[in-house]
C-alpha positions as CSV (number, residue, x, y, z in Angstrom):
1,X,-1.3,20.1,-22.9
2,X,-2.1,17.5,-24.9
3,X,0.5,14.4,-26.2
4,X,0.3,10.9,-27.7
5,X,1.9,7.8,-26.7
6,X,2.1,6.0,-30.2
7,X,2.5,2.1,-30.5
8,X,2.3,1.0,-27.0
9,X,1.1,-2.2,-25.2
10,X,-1.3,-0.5,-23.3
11,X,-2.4,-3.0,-20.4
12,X,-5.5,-1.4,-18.6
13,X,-4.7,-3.0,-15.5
14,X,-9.1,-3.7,-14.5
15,X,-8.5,-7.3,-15.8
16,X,-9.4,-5.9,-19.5
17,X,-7.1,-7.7,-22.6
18,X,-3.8,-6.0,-23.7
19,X,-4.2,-3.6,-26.9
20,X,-1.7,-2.7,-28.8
21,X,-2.0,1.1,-29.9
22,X,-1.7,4.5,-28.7
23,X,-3.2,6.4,-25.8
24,X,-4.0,10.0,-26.1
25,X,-3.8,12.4,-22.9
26,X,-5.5,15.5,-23.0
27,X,-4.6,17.4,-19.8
28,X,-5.0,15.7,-16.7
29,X,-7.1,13.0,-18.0
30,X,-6.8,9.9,-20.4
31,X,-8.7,11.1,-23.4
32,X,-9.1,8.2,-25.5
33,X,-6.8,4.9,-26.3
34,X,-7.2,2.5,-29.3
35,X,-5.3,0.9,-32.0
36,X,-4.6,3.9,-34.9
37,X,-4.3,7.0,-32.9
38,X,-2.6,9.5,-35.2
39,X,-1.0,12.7,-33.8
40,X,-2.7,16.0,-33.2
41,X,-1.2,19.1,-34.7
42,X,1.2,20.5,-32.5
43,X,0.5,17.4,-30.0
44,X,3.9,15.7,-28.1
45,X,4.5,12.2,-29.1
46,X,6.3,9.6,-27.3
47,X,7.1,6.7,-29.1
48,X,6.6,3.8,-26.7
49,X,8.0,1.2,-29.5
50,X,5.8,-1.9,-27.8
51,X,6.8,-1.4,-24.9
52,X,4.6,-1.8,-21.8
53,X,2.2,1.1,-20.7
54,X,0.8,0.1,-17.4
55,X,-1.7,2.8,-15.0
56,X,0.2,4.1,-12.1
57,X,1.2,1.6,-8.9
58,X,-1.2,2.1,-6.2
59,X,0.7,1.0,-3.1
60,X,-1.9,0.7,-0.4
61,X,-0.7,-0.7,2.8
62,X,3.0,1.4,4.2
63,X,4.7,2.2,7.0
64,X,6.8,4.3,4.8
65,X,7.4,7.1,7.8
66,X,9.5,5.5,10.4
67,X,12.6,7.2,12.0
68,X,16.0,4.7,12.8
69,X,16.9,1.4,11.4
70,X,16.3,-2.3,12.8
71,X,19.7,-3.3,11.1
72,X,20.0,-5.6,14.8
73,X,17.0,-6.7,14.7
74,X,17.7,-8.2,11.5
75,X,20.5,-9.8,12.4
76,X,18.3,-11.6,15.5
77,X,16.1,-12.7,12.7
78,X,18.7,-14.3,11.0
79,X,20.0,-15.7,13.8
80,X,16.3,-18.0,14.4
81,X,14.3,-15.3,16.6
82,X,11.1,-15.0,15.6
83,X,9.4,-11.5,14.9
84,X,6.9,-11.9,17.6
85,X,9.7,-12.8,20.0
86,X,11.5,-9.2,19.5
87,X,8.4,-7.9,20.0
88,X,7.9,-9.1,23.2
89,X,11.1,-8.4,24.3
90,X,11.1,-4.8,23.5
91,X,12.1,-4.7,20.1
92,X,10.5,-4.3,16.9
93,X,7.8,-1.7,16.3
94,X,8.5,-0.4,19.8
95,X,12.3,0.2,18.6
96,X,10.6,2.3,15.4
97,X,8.4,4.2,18.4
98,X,11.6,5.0,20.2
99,X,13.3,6.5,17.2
100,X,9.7,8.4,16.2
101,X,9.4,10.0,19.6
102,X,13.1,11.4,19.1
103,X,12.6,13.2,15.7
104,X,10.5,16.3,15.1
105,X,8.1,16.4,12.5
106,X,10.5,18.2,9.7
107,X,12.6,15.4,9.6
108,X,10.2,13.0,9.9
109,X,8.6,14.8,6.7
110,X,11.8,15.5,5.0
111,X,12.5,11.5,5.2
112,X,9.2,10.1,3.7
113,X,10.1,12.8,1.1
114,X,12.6,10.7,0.2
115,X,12.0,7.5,0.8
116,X,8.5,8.7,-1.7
117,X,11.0,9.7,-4.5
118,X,12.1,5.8,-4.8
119,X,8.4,4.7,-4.5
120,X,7.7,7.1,-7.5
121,X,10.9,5.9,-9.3
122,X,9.9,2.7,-9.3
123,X,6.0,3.1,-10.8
124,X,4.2,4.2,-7.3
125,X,2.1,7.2,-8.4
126,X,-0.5,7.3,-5.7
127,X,0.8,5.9,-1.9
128,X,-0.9,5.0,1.3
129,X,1.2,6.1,4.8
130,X,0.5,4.8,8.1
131,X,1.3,6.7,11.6
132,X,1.4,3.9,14.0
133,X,5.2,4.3,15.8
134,X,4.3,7.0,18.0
135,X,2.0,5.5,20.4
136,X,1.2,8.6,22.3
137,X,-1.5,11.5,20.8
138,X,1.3,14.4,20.6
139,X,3.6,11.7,18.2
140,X,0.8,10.1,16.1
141,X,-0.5,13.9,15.6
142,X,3.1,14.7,14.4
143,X,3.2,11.5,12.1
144,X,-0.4,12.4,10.6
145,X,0.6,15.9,10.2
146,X,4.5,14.6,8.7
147,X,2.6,12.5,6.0
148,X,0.4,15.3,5.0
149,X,3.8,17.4,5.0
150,X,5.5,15.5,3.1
151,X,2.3,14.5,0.6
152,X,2.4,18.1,-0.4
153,X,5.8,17.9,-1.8
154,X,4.9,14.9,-4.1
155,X,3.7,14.9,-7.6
156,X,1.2,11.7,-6.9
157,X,-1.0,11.1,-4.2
158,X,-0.4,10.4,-0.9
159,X,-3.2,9.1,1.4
160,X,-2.4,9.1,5.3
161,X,-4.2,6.5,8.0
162,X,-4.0,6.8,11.4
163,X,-2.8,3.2,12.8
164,X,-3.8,4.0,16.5
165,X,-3.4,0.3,17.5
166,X,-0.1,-0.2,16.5
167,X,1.3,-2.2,19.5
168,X,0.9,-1.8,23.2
169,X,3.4,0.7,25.2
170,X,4.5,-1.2,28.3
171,X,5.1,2.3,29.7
172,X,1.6,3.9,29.7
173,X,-1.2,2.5,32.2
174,X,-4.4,1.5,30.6
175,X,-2.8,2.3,26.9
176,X,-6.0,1.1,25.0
177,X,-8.0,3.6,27.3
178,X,-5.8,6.6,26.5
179,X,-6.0,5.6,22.7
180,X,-9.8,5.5,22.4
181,X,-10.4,8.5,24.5
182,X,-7.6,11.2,24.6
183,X,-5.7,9.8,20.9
184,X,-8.6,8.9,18.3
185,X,-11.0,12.2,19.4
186,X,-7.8,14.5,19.1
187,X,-7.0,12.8,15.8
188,X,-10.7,12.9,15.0
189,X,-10.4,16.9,15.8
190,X,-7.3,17.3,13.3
191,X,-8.4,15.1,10.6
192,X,-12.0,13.3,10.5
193,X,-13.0,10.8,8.4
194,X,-9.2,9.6,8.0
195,X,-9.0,5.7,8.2
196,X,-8.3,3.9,11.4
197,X,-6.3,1.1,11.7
198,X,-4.9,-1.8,14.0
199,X,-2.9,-4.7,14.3
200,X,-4.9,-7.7,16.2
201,X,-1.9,-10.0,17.3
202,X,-0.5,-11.3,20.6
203,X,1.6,-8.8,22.5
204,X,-0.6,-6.4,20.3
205,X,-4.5,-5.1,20.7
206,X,-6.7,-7.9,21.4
207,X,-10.2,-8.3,19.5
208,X,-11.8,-6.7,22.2
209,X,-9.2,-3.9,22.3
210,X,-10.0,-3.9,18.6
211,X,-13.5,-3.6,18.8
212,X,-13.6,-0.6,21.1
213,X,-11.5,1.4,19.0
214,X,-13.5,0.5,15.8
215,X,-17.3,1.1,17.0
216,X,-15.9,4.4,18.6
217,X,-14.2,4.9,15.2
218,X,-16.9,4.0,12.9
219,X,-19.4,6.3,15.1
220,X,-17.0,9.0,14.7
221,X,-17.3,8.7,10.9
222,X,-14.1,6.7,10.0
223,X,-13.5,3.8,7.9
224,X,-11.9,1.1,9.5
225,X,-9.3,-0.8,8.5
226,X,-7.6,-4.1,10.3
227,X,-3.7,-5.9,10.5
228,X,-4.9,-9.3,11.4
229,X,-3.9,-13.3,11.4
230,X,-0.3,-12.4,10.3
231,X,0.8,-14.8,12.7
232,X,-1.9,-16.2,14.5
233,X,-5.6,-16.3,13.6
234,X,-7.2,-14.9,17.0
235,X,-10.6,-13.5,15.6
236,X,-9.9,-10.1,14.3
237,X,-10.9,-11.3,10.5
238,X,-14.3,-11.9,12.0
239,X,-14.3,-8.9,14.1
240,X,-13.3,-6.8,10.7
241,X,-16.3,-8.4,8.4
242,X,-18.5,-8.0,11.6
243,X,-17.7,-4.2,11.4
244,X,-18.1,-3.4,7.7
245,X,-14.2,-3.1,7.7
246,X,-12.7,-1.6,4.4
247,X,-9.7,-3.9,4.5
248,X,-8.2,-6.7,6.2
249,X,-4.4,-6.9,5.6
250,X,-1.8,-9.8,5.9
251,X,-4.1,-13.2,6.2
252,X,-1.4,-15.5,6.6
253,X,-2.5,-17.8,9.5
254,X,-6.5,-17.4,8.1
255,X,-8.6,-20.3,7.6
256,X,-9.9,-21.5,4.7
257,X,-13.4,-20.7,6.2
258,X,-12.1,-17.1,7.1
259,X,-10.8,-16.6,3.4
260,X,-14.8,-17.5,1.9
261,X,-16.1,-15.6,4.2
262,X,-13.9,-12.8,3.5
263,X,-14.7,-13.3,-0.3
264,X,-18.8,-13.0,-0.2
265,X,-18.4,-9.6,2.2
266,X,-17.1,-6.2,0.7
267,X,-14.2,-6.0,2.6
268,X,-10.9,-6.1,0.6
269,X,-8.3,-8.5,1.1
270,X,-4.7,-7.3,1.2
271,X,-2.2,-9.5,1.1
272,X,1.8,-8.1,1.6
273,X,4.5,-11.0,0.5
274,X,7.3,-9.4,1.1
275,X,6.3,-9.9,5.0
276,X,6.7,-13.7,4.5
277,X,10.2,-13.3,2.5
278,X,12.1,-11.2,4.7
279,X,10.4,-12.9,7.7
280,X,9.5,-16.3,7.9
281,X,8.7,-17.6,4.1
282,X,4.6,-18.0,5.2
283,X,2.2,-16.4,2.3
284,X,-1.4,-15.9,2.1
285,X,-3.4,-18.3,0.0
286,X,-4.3,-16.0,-2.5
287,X,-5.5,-18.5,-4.7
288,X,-8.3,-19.8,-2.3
289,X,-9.5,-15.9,-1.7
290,X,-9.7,-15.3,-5.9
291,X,-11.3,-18.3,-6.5
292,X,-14.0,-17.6,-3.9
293,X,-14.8,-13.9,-5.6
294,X,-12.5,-12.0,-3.1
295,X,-11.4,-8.7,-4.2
296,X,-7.5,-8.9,-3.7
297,X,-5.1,-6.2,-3.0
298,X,-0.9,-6.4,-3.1
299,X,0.9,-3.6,-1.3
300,X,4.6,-3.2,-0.2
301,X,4.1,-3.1,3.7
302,X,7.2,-0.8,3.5
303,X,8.7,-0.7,6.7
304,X,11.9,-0.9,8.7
305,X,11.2,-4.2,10.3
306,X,9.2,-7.1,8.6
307,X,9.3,-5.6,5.1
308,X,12.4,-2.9,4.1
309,X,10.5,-2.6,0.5
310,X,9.7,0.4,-1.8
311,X,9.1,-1.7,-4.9
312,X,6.0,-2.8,-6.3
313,X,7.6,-4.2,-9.2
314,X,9.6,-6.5,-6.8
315,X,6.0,-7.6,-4.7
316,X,4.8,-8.6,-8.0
317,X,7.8,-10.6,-8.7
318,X,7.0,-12.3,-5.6
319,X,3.6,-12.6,-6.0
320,X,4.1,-14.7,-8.9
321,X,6.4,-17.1,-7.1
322,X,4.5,-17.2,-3.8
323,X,0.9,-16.7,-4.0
324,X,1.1,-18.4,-7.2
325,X,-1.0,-15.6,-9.1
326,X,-0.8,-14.5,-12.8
327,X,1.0,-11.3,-13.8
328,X,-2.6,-9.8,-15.1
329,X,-3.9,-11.2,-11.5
330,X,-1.0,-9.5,-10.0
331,X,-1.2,-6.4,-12.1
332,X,-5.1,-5.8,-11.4
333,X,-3.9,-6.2,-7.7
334,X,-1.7,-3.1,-7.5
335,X,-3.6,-0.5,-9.7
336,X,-7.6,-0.6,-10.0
337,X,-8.1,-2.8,-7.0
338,X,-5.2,-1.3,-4.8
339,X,-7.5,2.1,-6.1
340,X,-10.7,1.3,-5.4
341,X,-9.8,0.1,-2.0
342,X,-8.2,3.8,-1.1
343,X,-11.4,5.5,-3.1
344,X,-9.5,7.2,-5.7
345,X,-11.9,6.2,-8.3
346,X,-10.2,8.3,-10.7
347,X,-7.2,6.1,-11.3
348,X,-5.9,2.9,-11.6
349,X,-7.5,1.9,-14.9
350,X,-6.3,3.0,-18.5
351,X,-10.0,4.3,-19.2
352,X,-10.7,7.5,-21.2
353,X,-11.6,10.0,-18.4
354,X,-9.1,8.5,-15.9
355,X,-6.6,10.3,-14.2
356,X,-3.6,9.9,-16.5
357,X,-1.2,8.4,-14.1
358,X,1.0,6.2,-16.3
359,X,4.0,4.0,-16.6
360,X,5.9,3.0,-19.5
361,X,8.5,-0.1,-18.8
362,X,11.4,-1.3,-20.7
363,X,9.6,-4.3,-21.6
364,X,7.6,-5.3,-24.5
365,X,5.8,-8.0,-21.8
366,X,3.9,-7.4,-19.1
367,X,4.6,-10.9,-17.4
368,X,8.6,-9.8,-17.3
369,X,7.2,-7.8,-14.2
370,X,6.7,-11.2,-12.5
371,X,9.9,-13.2,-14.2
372,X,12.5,-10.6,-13.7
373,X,13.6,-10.1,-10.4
374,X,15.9,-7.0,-9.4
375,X,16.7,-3.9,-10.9
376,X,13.8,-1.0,-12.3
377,X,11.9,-1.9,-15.0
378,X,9.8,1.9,-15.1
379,X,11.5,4.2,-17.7
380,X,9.0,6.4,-17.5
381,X,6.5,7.9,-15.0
382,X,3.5,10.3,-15.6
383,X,1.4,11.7,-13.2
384,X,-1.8,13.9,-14.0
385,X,-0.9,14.0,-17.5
386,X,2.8,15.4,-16.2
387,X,6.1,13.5,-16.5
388,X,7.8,13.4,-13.2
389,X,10.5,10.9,-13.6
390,X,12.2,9.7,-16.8
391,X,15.2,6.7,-16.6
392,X,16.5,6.2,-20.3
393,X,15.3,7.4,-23.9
């Protein structure tokens, strides 16, 4: 199949100018963009009128497969407790391990299903899922397996990691033990070379606990990948660029000194706002990691506790407002960088021989993405050269 999208503002989103043109998709793959396209015979034409053409969301950092609500919790937040407090008092992502243990895999499958149906609505073409709420090998088997489930049943892409060190289970003796040798070789077994992650925190794994689980991880043949100085800087940033890791995610309590070092290594910086709005209004200084060379990644962080978010176009929004970045900056942040850090080096970028996952907004300018807040700009949604959702003409 082979179709046109005629007068467009086509915004590569790999930090490349805007053109205003036409982009032609032959099959699954972007064929060719540039200012006078003219139509094929027999080709489909969509008449995009100015409007925005952006690649595909890449969301890469969500907890998107969680069983129960923390409605409650919520409320304790509101009330002045703080999210480390719940935590420690049995709340939190243990409340989200509760509710996983209790729900088989089917429903766990049949809910990211759903919840991936509003991520796609809303621009998200290619998605990464955590497990992380089970805490026990059986129920982080039946996450993994759920996300894989449920991937197969979505038009984009969805790419699972297995977040082993999640929190610690006041109920299990020696939980770090069990995790690095009964949990990661059985998850190894089922599904090697999948990413391995952790949250370094207090009342979560230490950077030593970290550090077991990694080497064990990274001789096992697994990329690495680390939550760390959300709320306290304890050493896990160093740990991660010690280790090679592929990401470090949240950097809210870094140091400036963290931040440069984290922008000469290779490792990819992924900051999640949305954390610091519904939480406690602290951000990441993004600014300080670009200007130092760092590659920067936004994600959603979707989850039932610090970050009940599906929309990218909404993280954007508050990236502008709170990290203080550009809507190109921003933009770049959640497609070819977002990509590159989950190695799907076929997307992300309007490129000819790209993966032609698209979006075309509403708007006529990109930086109404970061001004607008509320509401769905995407009208339309293409994946592999296949439209999968269409809101409006």
């Amino acid at each position: 199949m082979s179709w046109l999208i005629h007068d467009a503002r086509i915004v590569p989103g790999n930090g490349d100018p805007p053109l205003r043109g036409s982009l032609r998709i032959e099959g699954e793959q972007i064929l060719e963009l540039g200012p006078e396209l003219e139509p094929g015979s027999g080709e489909l034409v969509l008449e995009a009128d100015g409007r925005v053409l952006l690649p595909g969301f890449v969301d890469a950092h969500t907890h998107a497969l969680f069983a129960g609500e923390r409605l409650d919790e919520f409320e304790q937040l509101q009330q002045g407790r703080s999210y480390l407090e719940i935590l420690a008092g049995g709340g939190g992502i243990l409340a989200s391990v509760r509710a996983v243990r209790q729900t088989s895999e089917e429903e766990l499958a049949r809910a990211l299903s759903e919840r991936l149906q509003r991520m796609l609505e809303h621009g998200t073409t290619s998605v990464e899922v955590k497990s992380g709420y089970g805490l026990s090998t059986r129920d982080e088997l039946k996450m993994l397996r759920a996300i894989v489930r449920a991937g197969r049943h979505f038009p984009g892409t969805v790419v699972p990691t297995a977040l082993l060190g999640h929190a610690l289970d006041p109920e299990q003796p020696h939980f770090v033990d069990r995790v690095v040798e009964e949990t990661l070789p059985a998850v190894h077994a089922e599904f090697p070379g999948v990413a391995v992650d952790a949250f370094c925190e207090q009342n979560a794994f230490s950077v030593s606990d970290c550090r077991r689980l990694f080497e064990r991880a990274l001789e096992l043949g697994h990329p690495v990948r680390l939550h760390t100085d959300q709320f306290t800087a304890r050493g896990g940033l160093e740990l991660a660029l010690e280790l090679g890791a592929r990401s470090v995610d949240h950097l809210e309590a870094s140091s400036p000194a963290g931040l440069r070092a984290l922008a000469h290594s290779s490792t990819y910086g992924v900051l999640l706002p949305v954390s610091g709005f519904h939480t406690d209004d602290r951000y990441a200084d993004a600014r300080s990691l670009l200007a130092a060379g760092g590659k920067l990644v936004l994600a959603s962080n979707y989850n039932p506790g610090s970050s009940p978010c599906f929309s990218l176009p909404f993280v954007i929004a508050l990236a502008l407002r709170k990290l203080h970045l550009g809507a190109a900056e921003a933009i770049r942040a959640c497609t070819s960088r977002a990509a590159e850090l989950l190695d799907l080096c076929d997307r992300g970028s309007l490129v000819p021989g790209a993966r032609a996952d698209l979006i075309l907004l509403r708007h006529r300018d990109e930086r109404m993405l970061g001004y607008e807040l509320g509401g769905n700009p995407v009208q339309r949604v293409i994946v592999a050269g296949r439209e999968v959702f269409r809101n409006g003409p």
